[in-house]
C-alpha positions in Angstrom: 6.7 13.5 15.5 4.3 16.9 15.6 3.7 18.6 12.3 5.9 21.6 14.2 8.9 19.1 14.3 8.9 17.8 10.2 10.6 18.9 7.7 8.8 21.1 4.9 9.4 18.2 2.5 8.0 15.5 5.0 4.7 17.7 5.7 4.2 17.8 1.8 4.8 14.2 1.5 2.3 13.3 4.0 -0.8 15.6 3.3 0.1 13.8 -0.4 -0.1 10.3 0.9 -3.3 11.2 2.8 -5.1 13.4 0.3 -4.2 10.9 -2.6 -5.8 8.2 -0.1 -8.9 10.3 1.2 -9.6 11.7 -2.3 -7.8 10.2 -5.0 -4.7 11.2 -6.3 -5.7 12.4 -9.7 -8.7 14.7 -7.6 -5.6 15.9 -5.2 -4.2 19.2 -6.4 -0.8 20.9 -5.4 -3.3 23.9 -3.6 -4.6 20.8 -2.0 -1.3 19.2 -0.7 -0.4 23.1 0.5 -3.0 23.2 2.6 -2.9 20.1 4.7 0.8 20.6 5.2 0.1 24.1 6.0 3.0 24.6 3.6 2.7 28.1 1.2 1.5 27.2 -1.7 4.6 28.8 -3.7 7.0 26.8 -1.5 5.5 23.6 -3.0 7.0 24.1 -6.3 10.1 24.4 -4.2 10.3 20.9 -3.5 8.0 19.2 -6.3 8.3 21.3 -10.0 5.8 18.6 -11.3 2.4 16.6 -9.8 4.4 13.9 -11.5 7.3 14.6 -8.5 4.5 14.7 -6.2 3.5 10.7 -7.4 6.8 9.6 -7.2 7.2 11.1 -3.4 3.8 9.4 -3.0 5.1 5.7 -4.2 8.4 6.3 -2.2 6.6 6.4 1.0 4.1 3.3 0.1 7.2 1.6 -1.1 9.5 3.0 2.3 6.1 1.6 4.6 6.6 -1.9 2.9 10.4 -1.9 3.6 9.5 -1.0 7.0 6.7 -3.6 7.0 9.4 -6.5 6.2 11.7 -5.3 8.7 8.9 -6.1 11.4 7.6 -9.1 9.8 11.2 -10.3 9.3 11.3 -11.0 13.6 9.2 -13.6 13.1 10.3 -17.1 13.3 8.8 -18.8 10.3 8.0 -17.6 6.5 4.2 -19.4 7.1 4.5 -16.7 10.1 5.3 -13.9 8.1 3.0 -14.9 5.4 0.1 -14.5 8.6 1.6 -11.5 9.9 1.4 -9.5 6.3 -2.6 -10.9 6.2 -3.0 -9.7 9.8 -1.6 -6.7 9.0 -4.3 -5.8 6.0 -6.8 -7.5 8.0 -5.9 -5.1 10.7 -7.0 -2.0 8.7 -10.2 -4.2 7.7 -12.4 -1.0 8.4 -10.2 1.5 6.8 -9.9 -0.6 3.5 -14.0 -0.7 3.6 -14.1 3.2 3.5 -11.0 4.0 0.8 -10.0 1.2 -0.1 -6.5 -0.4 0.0 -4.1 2.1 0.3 -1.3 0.6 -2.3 -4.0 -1.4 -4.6 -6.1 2.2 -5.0 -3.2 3.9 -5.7 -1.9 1.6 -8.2 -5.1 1.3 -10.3 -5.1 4.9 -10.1 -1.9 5.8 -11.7 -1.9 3.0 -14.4 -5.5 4.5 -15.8 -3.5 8.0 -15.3 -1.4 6.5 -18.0 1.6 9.5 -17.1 5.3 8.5 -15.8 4.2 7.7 -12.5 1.9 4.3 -14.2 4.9 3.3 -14.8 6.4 3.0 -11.1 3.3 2.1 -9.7 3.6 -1.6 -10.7 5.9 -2.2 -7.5 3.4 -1.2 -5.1 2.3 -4.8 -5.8 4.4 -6.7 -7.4 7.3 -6.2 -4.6 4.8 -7.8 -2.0 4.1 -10.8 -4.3 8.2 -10.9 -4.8 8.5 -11.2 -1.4 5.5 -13.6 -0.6 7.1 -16.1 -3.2 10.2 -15.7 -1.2 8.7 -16.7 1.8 7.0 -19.7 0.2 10.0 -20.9 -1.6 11.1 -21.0 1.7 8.6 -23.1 2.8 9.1 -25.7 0.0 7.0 -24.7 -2.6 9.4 -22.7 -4.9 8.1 -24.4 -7.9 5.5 -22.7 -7.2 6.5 -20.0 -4.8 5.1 -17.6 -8.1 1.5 -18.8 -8.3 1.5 -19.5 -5.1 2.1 -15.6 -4.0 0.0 -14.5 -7.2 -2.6 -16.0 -5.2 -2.3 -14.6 -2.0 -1.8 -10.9 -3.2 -5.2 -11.2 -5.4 -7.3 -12.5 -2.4 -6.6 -9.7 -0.3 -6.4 -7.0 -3.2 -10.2 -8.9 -4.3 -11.0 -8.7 -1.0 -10.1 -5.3 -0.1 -11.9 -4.2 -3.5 -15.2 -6.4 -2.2 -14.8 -4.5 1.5 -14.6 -1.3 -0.1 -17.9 -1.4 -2.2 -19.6 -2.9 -0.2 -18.4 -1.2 3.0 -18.4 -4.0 4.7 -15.1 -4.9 6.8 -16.1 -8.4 7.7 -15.4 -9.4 4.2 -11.7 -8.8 4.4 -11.6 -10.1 7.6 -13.0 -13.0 6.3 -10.8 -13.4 3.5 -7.9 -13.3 6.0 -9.4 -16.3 8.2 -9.6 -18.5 5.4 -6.2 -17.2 3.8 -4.5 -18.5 7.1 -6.0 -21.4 7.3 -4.8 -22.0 3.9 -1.4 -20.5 4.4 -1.5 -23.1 7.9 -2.4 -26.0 5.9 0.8 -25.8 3.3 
């Protein structure tokens, strides 16, 4: 879909998701946001009263993206499957992660130090992944430990992104993954 062909609201939302990705949300200002939606700045306030509106638009499209994301993964045939689709999947933006970082593990850190309303829903960005990586080991066989067991998996790749990023280095993470499915192949 062209920028010509969105809606107002979905140019806003998106020059928000990439902005607060590119630059960090708390440096990302509404005059920002306007201008990479080539939205009017006084039409802004139209749709978002509050940068706190503007977070919670952000964290609905991270959290929509991971909807989507177990839709797709959800076609494949085994939970130790999906469990290697989601690594291949971060993996996959390996040299991405090593410039900015991880997109939902950024902006979660982010908004918790920003202590304002939106800290508060930023605590799904990665605790519904690690909800729905127990699931998939529980149904494996391992739900008494499906918890740990997903704890695990979502602070490799989160350490691992973080060790990509600083040290801009995108074989880390992909090494990270390798090992991760070895050890998701071996349950």
């Amino acid at each position: 879909m062209s920028k010509k062909d969105m809606s107002k609201r979905e140019r806003l939302v998106e020059a928000a998701v990439n902005l607060a990705y590119r630059q960090g949300y708390t440096r990302t200002t509404i005059a920002d946001i306007a201008r990479e939606s080539g939205v009017p700045l006084g039409n802004v306030y139209y749709y978002f009263k509050t940068k706190d509106d503007i977070a919670t638009a952000i964290l609905d499209h991270h959290k929509g993206a991971f909807e989507s994301l177990k839709t797709e993964l959800a076609e494949l045939p085994s939970p130790k499957a999906r469990l290697v689709g989601f690594i291949n999947k971060t993996v996959g933006n390996a040299g991405e992660i090593a410039l900015k970082g991880c997109p939902t593990g950024s902006l979660s850190a982010e908004l918790l130090k920003a202590g304002d309303k939106a800290a508060v829903e930023a605590f799904p960005l990665l605790a519904a992944p690690m909800e729905w990586m127990a699931e998939q080991f529980a149904e494996m066989g391992h739900g008494d430990d499906a918890e740990a067991l997903a704890r695990q998996l979502q602070s490799s790749l989160q350490g691992a992104s973080l060790l990509a990023q600083n040290a801009r280095n995108p074989e880390l993470l992909a090494r990270e993954g390798a090992r991760l499915k070895m050890w998701i192949n071996g349950l």
